[in-house]
C-alpha positions, 0 to 999 in steps of 0.5 A: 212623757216620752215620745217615741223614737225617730230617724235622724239623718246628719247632714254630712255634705256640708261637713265635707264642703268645710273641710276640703275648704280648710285643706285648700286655704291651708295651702294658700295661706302657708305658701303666702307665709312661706313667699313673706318670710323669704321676702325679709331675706330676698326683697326682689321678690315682691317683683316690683308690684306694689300688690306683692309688697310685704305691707300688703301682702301680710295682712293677706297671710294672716286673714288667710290663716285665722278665717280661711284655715282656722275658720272654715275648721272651726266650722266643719268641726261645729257641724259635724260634732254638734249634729251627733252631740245634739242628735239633729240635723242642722235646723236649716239645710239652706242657712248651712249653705248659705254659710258656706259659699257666704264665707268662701265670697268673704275670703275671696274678698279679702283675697282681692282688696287686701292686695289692693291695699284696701284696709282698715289698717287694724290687726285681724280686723283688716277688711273694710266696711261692706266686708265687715257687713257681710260677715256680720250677716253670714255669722248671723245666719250661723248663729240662727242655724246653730241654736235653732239645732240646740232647740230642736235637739233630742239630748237633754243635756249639752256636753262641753264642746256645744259649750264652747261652741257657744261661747265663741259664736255669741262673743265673736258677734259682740267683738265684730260689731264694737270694733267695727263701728266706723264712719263710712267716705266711700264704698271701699273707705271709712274711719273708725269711730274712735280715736287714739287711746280708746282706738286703740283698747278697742283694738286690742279688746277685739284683738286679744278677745278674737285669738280667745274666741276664734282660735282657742275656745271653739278649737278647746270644743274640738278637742272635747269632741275629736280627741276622746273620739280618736282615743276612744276614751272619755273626757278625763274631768267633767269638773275640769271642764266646768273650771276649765270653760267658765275661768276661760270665758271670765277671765280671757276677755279682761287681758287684751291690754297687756298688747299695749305696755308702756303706751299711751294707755292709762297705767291702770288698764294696762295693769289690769290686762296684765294681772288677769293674763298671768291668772290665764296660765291656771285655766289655761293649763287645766284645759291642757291637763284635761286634753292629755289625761284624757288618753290615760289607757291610750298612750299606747295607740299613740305611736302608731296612730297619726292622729292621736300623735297630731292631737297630742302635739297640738294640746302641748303645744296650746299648753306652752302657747299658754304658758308663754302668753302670761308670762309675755303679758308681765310688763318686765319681759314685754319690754324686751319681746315687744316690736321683736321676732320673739312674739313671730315665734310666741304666735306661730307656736299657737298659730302651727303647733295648736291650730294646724296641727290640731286641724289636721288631726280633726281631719284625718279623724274625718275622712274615713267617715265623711267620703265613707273610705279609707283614709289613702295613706296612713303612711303619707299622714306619719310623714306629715306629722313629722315634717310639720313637727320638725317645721315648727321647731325650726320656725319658732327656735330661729325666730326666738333667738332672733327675737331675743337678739333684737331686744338686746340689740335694741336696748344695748349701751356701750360704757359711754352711755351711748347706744351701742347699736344705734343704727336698726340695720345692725340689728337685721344683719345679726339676725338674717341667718335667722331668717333663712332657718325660719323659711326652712322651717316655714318650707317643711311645714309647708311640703307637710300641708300640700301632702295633707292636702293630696291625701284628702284629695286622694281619699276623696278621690276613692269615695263611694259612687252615692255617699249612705245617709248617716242616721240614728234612732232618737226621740224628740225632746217633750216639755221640761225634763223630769225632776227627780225625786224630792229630798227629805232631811229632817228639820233637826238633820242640818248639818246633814243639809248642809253636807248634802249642798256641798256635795251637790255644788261640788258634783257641779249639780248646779251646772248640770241643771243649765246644761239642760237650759242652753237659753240661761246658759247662753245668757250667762256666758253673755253676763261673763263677757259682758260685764268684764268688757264694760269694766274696762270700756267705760272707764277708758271712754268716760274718765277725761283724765285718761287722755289730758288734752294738749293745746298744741295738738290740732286736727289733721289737714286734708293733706296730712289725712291723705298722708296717713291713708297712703301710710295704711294702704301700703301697709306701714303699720306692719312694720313700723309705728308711731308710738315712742314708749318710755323706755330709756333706749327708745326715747334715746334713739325717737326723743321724747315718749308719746303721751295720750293726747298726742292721738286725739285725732288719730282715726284709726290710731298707728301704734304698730302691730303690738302682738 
């Protein structure tokens, strides 16, 4: 039965209300990186205020950089793509509103307590409760609009990009609510859960799992939509993209250990998170080859369109990113990139060369037809372009050299068996020429942000009097879709059967027929992330043996406790850590390593920023 066609207008204003958001935060959050990395070469700047110190004001850098830039991205890319995937408005007008200003209220929240050095202390999960609470209501909300729009859509089958959308909004809840379970002391205070070993996997689960979830996997859904949209060509391999999503959605959550070699962690979970983050570099890749060859017949726009050239440098950039995370997840190298700047370059080589340059790409796709005009200057977007590009470069090869120097640095010995560079301030005065070419590089990337940023405003600026309604004509979906005609083979033709099976599986007609059941395959994505968290969360939680008791260890007093609130809410942790790993430089210059049962009563646990 088919039912007629209808009028289906898109609701654009909210698209636009994201996307002038991610300018405007991109802004802040790049200028708050730019004081921060000249703070480490010129520390007066943090002018004599606790609240401008660099342990207060980094956490402030990052949530600005991942939420408000990446997010609010994220965000406009979902709305306007899934409405013309789906052939829907949003379900709610007033849930997408809602979303919006909920958000905003949420960085500006951050923007506040941070500063005030009101913290949980934890890597991306930095907010306090109440924060926590209203994400967790807003994300709420989100999901609510989004699958009623997957219900109320009018295309039968869900492309890629919805895929992935679905991927990162149902696993982001579960990574929020489990790591975020804490014991509330006051309206703006509360200790996590758990303690010592399994604080810190949760940690690191949630970690690993929100740079999956937040910053690659729903930007992988932009790239299916955006890039065959600028290049005007279709997605190179839909079997690709099968392997590609569901290797990514499997494999990805089990990795988050590899953040914690030569811990207190048990041997076997770190093993584990190792062996499963080299597996990541072939998906991984796969998404990459996909991307690129998905301008097969279009390379030739690329040199005089700035947002192919963005895409391009952002899908390259996310395969190096890829490459790199892997092989920093094999213990060997970890030992010697732990703790140093080679993991600043590691991150801000994702964080800028995928994320932002694939962000502004998105939006300059979008400004001509959200604010219906042309686009202000094609030229000032060029100039953008490579003056990031030349940025980033500058940022990651200073910070890759000063990485690899401390690393040497760190674990030198001289021919007496001594530490050849025992005191830490040598190995800062070797790098400082470092840091200043990685504010250079921070400074272009910057001026390439604030004339995106004019050019948006500008186009904006230029917009029509009343924007035209954008519509298509769609029919509603009505009951289950058709199945085809049924197959005959003879009962003696079983080889014939047999061909005909291994055909349709590797056709991947068996995924078609979940792409037509959104509610299986979300289920399915559920099992995926589930049942490869729980692998490594029970054991870590039930067997004893993973953290032996020491009779020596007690709790802390009321004294020590207020030390450690002190500790975190200056923001220590940035930079420092209680962990000695068994490595023989650092237990020559700390004394004997750290065993697990040293931590049982660490709420929240201080090993460091272990990117």
């Amino acid at each position: 039965m088919q039912a007629s066609a209808t009028t289906v207008s898109f609701d654009d204003g909210i698209v636009r209300k994201f996307a002038l958001a991610t300018a405007f935060w991109g802004a802040v959050a790049m200028t708050a990186g730019l004081w921060l990395a000249l703070m480490l070469v010129v520390p007066s700047l943090n002018l004599g205020l606790p609240e401008l110190t660099f342990g207060r004001l980094r956490p402030l850098h990052t949530n600005a950089a991942i939420f408000a830039f990446a997010g609010n991205a994220v965000f406009a890319a979902v709305y306007y793509s899934s409405q013309r995937l789906l052939k829907a408005r949003m379900w709610s007008d007033r849930l997408s509103r809602f979303h919006f200003w909920g958000w905003q209220a949420i960085i500006v929240a951050a923007a506040i307590t941070l500063p005030l050095g009101i913290t949980q202390s934890k890597e991306y999960a930095e907010l306090e409760w109440p924060i926590d609470v209203a994400i967790a209501v807003v994300w709420i909300a989100f999901a609510i609009n989004f699958f009623g729009t997957i219900a109320k859509r009018r295309e039968r089958h869900i492309y890629v990009a919805i895929w992935f959308y679905i991927a990162t909004i149902v696993t982001v809840a579960i990574l929020h609510v489990f790591n975020n379970l804490v014991v509330p002391s006051g309206l703006f205070k509360s200790y996590p859960l758990y303690a010592g070993v399994q604080d810190a996997f949760m940690q690191w689960w949630y970690g690993h799992n929100a740079v999956a979830f937040f910053l690659t996997t729903p930007f992988l859904g932009l790239m299916y939509y955006f890039l065959p949209k600028a290049a005007n060509r279709p997605v190179f391999s839909y079997r690709l993209s099968i392997l590609h999503f569901w290797s990514l959605v499997f494999i990805y959550i089990w990795a988050g250990p590899h953040h914690l070699h030569y811990t207190a962690l048990p041997e076997w979970a770190s093993t584990l998170g190792m062996l499963f983050s080299v597996m990541l570099w072939m998906p991984s890749w796969g998404g990459m080859i996909n991307g690129l060859l998905t301008l097969r017949g279009a390379w030739h726009k690329v040199p005089q369109d700035p947002v192919l050239k963005f895409f391009v440098v952002g899908i390259t950039f996310y395969g190096m990113s890829t490459f790199e995370g892997p092989m920093l997840s094999i213990k060997s190298v970890n030992a010697l990139s732990h703790y140093t700047d080679w993991t600043i370059a590691h991150v801000h080589s994702g964080a800028l060369g995928w994320n932002a340059f694939m962000t502004f790409g998105m939006l300059y796709w979008l400004a001509p037809r959200i604010f219906q005009t042309q686009l202000w200057s094609k030229r000032l977007a060029e100039v953008h372009f490579w003056i990031g590009s030349l940025g980033i470069l500058l940022y990651i090869v200073s910070m890759y050299v000063a990485g690899v120097t401390q690393g040497l640095m760190w674990r030198a010995f001289d021919e007496t068996g001594r530490l050849a560079y025992p005191d830490f301030i040598e190995t800062v005065v070797r790098i400082l020429p470092m840091y200043w070419v990685r504010a250079l590089g921070g400074a272009m990337f910057l001026v390439g942000v604030f004339l995106g940023l004019f050019n948006l405003i500008q186009t904006w600026r230029s917009r029509p009097k009343s924007y035209a309604e954008q519509t298509i004509e769609a029919a509603p979906l009505v009951g289950p879709a058709e199945p085809g005609p049924p197959l005959v083979i003879p009962r003696h033709a079983t080889m014939a059967h047999l061909a005909y099976r291994i055909r349709h599986f590797a056709a991947a007609g068996w995924h078609r027929a979940w792409e037509r059941k959104p509610l299986v395959f979300t289920v399915w994505v559920v099992v995926a992330v589930s049942v490869a968290s729980l692998f490594e969360i029970l054991p870590t939680f039930l067997i004893r043996s993973n953290v032996p008791t020491i009779s020596s260890v007690e709790p802390y007093t009321p004294l020590e406790v207020l030390g450690r609130d002190i500790y975190i809410a200056e923001g220590c942790y940035n930079c420092h850590s209680q962990m000695v790993r068994p490595i023989r430089a650092e237990t020559e210059r700390y004394g004997e390593y750290s065993k697990p049962g040293e931590f049982v009563y660490d709420h929240p646990f201080q090993w460091g920023c272990l990117l």
